[in-house]
C-alpha positions as CSV (number, residue, x, y, z in Angstrom):
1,X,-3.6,41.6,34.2
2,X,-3.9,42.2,30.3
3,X,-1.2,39.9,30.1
4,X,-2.6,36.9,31.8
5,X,-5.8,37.4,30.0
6,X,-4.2,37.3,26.8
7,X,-2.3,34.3,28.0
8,X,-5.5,32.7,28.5
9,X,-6.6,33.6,25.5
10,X,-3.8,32.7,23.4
11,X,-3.5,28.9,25.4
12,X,-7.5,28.6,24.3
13,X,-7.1,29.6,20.9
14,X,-4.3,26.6,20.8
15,X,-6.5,24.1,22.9
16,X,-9.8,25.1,19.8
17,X,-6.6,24.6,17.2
18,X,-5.5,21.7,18.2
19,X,-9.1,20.0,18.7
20,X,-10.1,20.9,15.4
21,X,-7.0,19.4,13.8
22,X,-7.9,16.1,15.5
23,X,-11.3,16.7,13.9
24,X,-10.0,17.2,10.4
25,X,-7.9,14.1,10.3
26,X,-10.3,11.9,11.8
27,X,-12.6,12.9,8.9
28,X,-9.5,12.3,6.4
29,X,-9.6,8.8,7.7
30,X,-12.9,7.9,7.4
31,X,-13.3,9.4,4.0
32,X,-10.2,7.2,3.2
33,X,-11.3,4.2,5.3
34,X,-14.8,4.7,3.7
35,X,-13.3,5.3,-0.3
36,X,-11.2,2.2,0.2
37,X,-14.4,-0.3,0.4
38,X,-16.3,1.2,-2.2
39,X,-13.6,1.5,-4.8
40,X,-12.5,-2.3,-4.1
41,X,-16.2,-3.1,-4.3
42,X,-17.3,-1.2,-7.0
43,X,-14.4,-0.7,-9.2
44,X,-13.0,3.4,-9.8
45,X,-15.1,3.7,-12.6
46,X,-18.6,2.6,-10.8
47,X,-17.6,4.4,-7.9
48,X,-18.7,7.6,-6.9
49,X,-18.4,10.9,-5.0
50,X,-22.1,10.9,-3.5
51,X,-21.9,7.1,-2.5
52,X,-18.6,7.5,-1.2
53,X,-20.0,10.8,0.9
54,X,-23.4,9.0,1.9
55,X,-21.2,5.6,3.2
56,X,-19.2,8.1,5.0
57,X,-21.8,9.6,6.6
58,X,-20.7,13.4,5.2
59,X,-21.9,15.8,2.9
60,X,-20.3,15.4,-0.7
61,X,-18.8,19.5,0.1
62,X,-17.8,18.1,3.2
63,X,-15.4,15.4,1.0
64,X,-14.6,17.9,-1.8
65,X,-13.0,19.9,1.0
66,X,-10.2,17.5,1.3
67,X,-10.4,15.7,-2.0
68,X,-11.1,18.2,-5.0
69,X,-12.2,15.2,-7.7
70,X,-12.6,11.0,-7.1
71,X,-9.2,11.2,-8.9
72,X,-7.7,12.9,-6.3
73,X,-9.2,10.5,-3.8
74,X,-8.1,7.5,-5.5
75,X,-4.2,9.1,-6.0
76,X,-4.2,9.2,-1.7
77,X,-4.8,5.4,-1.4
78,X,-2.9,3.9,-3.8
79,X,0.2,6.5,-4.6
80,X,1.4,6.0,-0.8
81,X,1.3,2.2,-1.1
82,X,3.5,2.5,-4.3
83,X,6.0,4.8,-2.6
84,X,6.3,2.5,0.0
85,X,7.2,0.1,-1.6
86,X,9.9,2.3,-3.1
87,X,11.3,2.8,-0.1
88,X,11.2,-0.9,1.1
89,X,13.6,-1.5,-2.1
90,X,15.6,1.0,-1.7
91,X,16.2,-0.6,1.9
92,X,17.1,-3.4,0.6
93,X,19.4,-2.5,-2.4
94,X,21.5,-0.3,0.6
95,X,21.8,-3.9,2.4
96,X,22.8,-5.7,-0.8
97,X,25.6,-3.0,-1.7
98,X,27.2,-3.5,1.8
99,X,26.7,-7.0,1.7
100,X,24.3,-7.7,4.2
101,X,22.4,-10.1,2.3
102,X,24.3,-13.2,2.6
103,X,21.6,-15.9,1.0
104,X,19.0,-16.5,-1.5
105,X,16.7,-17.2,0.7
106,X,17.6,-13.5,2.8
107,X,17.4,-12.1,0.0
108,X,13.5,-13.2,-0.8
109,X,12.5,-12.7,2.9
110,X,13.6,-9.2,2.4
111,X,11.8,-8.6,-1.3
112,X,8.8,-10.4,0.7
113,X,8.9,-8.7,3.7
114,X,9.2,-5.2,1.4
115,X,5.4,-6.3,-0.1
116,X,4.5,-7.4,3.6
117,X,5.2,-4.2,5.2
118,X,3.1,-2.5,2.3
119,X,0.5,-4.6,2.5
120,X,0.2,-4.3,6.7
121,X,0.8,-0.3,6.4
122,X,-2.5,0.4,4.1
123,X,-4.2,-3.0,3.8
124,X,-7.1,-1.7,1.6
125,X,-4.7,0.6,-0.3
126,X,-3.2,-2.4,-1.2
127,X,-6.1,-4.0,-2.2
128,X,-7.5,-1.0,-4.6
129,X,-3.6,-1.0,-6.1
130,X,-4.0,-4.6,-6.6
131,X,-7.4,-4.3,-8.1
132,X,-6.0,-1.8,-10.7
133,X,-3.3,-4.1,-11.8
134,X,-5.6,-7.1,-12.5
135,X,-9.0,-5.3,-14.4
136,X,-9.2,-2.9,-17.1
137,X,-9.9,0.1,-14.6
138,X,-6.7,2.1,-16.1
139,X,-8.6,3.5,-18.9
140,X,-11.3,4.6,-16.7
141,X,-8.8,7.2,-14.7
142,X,-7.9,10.3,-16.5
143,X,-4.8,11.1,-18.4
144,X,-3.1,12.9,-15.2
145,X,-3.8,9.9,-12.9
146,X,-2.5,7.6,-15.4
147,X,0.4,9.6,-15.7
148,X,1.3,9.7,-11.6
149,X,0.7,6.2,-11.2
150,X,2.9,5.1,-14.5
151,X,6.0,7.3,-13.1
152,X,6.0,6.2,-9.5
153,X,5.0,2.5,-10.7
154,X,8.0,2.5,-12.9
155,X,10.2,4.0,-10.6
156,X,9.3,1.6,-8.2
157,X,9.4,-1.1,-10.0
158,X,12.5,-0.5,-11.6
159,X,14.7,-0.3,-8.1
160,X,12.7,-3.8,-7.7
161,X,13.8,-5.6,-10.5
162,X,17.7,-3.6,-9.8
163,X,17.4,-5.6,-6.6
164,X,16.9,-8.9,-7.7
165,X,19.8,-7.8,-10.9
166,X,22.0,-7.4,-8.1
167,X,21.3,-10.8,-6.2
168,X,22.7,-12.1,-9.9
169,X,25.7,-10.3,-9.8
170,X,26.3,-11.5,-5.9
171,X,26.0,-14.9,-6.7
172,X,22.2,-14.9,-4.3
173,X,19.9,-16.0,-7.5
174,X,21.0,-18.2,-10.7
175,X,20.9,-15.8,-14.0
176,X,17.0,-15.2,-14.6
177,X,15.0,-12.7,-16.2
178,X,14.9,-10.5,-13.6
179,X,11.9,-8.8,-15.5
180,X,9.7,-11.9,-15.2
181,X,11.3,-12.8,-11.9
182,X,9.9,-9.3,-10.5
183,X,6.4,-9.8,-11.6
184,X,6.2,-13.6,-10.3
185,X,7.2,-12.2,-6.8
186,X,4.9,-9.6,-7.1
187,X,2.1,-11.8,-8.5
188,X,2.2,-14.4,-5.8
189,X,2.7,-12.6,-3.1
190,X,-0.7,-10.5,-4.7
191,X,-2.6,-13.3,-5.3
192,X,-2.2,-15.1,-1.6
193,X,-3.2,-12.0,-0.2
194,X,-6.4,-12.2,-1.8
195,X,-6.6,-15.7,-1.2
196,X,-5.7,-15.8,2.7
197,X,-8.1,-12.6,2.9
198,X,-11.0,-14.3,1.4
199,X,-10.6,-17.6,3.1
200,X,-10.3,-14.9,6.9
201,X,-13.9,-13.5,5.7
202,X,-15.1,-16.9,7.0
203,X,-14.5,-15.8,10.5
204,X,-16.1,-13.2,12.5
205,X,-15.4,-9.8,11.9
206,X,-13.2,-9.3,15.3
207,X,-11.0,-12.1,14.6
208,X,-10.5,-11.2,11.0
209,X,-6.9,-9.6,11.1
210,X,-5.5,-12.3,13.5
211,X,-6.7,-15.0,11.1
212,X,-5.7,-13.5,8.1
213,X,-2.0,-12.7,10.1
214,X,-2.4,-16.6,10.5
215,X,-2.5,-17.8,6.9
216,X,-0.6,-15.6,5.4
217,X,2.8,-15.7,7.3
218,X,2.9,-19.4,6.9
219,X,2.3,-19.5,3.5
220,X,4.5,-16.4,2.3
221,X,7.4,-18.2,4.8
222,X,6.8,-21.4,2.6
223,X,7.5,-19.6,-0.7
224,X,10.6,-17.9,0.5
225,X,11.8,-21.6,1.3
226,X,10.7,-23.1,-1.9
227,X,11.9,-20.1,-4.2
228,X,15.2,-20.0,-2.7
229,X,15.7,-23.3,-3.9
230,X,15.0,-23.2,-6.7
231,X,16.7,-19.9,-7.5
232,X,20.0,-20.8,-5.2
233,X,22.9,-20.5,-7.8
């Protein structure tokens, strides 16, 4: 009998467990989902802890359980969209060493479809990282933010402008800088993002993401096509 009581017990405690998981990670999101806007709205420097707790609907404690200081906050939207972009060049570099990539205009479809994923994965992550790059918020975050964000940045970066260096040597791009190469890519693809997303602001807020899916595939497709020829060897 003691047995099947503690059973019980034991398959409760699990079911309470469980539910108040679900509970924690539904508030991760919405402090996320809710940091996201006002960051991209106000800028890291404006923003703050009580408007980001108020918009949230949750106590400022409430976010300081799961996010000790705005820096912290800020470092879990933007550091995953850096690191997955990492790993979308790393993907790519693995498909270039066994020759996998046969074409220029493979080649950009892959570099484009690396930004795409990371764009589709944490749209407004992308948007705050984006943000950063363009305004003079990087001498608003403190000196260990800056620090994180320079080494991953760098890192990813780096195996970025490796892949385009090893498009050269394969004969998939003419001899470029692949330096300045790296940050036109990066640039455009950037800038129709914000374009395509302000132009799908237009439309009502259901049919936002199946607009915005509209113009921006078409257009990012048309600059694969017009890039490649101009960079075929």
């Amino acid at each position: 009998m003691k047995n099947k009581t503690s059973s019980k017990n034991d398959i409760h405690r699990e079911i309470i467990r469980k539910r108040k998981e679900r509970e924690r990670e539904q508030r991760i999101q919405t402090i996320l989902k809710t940091a996201e806007r006002i960051f991209f709205s106000r800028g890291y420097a404006r923003a703050t802890m009580d408007e980001i707790a108020m918009a949230a609907e949750l106590s400022k404690p409430t976010i300081y359980q799961y996010f000790k200081t705005k820096e912290d906050l800020y470092l879990s939207l933007v550091i995953p969209v850096i690191e997955e972009l990492d790993r979308g060049f790393a993907g790519i570099e693995d498909r270039l060493i066994k020759g996998r990539i046969k074409s220029t205009v493979l080649l950009l479809r892959a570099v484009f479809k690396a930004y795409s994923h990371c764009y589709e994965t944490s749209p407004g992550g992308f948007m705050v990282l984006a943000l950063l790059q363009q305004t003079d918020q990087v001498s608003a975050l403190g000196e260990r933010t800056r620090t994180a964000l320079s080494e991953r940045g760098k890192r990813s970066f780096f195996r970025g402008r490796r892949v385009l260096q090893l498009g050269i040597e394969q004969g998939l791009i003419r001899k470029v800088d692949v330096y300045r190469l790296a940050d036109m890519l990066w640039g455009l693809f950037v800038g129709v993002v914000q374009l395509e997303t302000i132009k799908s602001r237009q439309r009502k807020e259901k049919d936002r993401s199946t607009e915005l899916e509209r113009l921006l595939k078409p257009t990012i497709r048309l600059a694969e096509e017009l890039l490649a020829q101009a960079l075929a060897k």
